[in-house]
C-alpha positions in Angstrom: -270.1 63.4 42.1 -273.1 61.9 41.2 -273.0 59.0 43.5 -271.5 61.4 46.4 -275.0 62.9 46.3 -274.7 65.8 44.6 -277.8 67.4 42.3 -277.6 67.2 38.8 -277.2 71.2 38.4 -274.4 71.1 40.3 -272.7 68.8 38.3 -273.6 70.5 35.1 -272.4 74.0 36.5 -269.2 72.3 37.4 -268.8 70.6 34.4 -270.1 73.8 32.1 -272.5 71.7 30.4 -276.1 71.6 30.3 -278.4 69.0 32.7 -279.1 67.2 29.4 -275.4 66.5 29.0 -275.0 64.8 32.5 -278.2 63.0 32.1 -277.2 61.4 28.6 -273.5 60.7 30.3 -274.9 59.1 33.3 -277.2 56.8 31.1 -274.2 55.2 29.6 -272.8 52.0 31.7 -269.5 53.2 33.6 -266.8 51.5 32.3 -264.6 48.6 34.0 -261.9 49.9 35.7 -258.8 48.8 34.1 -257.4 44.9 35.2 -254.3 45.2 37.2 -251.7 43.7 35.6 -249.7 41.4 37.9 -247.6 40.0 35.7 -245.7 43.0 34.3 -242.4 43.2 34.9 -239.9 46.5 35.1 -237.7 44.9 32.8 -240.4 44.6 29.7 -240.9 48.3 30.1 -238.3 50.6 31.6 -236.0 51.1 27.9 -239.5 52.9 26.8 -240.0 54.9 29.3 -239.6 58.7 29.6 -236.7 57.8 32.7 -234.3 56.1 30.2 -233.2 59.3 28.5 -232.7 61.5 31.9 -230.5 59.1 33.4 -229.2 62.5 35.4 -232.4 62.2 37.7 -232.3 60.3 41.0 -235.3 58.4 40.8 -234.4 56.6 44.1 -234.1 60.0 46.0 -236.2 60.6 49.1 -235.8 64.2 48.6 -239.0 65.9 47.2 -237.4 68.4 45.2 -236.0 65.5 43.0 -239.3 63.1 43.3 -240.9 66.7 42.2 -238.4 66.8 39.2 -238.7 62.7 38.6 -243.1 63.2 38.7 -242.7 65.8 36.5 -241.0 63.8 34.0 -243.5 60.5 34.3 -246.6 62.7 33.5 -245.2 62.5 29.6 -244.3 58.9 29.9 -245.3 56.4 26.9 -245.5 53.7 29.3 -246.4 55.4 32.7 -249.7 53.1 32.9 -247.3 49.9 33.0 -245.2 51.8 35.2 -248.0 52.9 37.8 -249.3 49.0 37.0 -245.9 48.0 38.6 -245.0 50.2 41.5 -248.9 49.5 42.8 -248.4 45.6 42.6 -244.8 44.4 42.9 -243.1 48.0 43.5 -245.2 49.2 46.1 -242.3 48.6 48.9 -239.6 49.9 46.8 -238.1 53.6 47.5 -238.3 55.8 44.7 -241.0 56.9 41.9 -242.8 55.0 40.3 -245.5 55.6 37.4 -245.4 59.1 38.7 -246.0 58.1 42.3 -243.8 58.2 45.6 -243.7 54.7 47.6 -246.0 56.6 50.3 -248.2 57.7 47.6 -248.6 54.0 46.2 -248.5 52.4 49.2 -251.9 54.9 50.4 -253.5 53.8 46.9 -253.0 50.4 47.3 -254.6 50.3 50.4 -257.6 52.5 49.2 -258.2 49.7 46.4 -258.1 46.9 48.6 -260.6 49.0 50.8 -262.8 49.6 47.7 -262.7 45.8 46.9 -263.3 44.4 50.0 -266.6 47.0 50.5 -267.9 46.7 46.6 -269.2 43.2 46.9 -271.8 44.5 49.7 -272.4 47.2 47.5 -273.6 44.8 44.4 -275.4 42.4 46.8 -277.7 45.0 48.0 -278.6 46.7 44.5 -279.2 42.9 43.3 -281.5 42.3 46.3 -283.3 45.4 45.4 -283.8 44.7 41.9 
């Protein structure tokens, strides 16, 4: 919200928490968003995960009622950040859900990370030339 512009009040009355709170939480360096992990494979994972005991569920289905149903069950997943990990770098072309995502759905946030990463290293260059 912060870097959207918005005042620090604003935040805080979102949030529920005093200015000082957002202040002291803004001080601290934002953390590195988690590496993707190219090299995972559905095979080292899928026995784990929540999918393997509702083998009733058409995870393949293109119908929403049933990606509804299969989303539903990936929110309690153990391993639904390997899963996601997956279905955004080798499953993102495969039909069905993935770490709790739709094929559209991870083929939108692929595309909105490589826009990210294609526009963050004029980001850094400017705040560097300004330091």
């Amino acid at each position: 919200m912060r870097k959207k512009g918005q005042p620090l009040e604003v935040i805080a009355d979102y949030l529920q928490v005093s200015t000082r709170s957002v202040l002291r939480y803004l001080a601290l360096p934002c953390p590195e968003p988690p590496a993707s992990s190219d090299d995972v494979e559905l095979g080292s994972f899928v026995m784990e995960g929540a999918c393997a005991a509702f083998p009733e569920v058409d995870w393949l289905s293109d119908n929403p009622v049933m990606e509804a149903e299969a989303k539903t069950i990936c929110q309690y997943c153990p391993v639904l950040d390997k899963c996601r990990s997956y279905g955004l770098n080798k499953g993102r072309d495969q039909h069905g859900v993935l770490g709790a995502m739709t094929m559209a759905e991870r083929q939108r946030q692929w595309h909105r990370q490589q826009q990210r990463t294609t526009q963050r290293p004029g980001v850094v260059a400017r705040v560097q030339g300004a330091a």
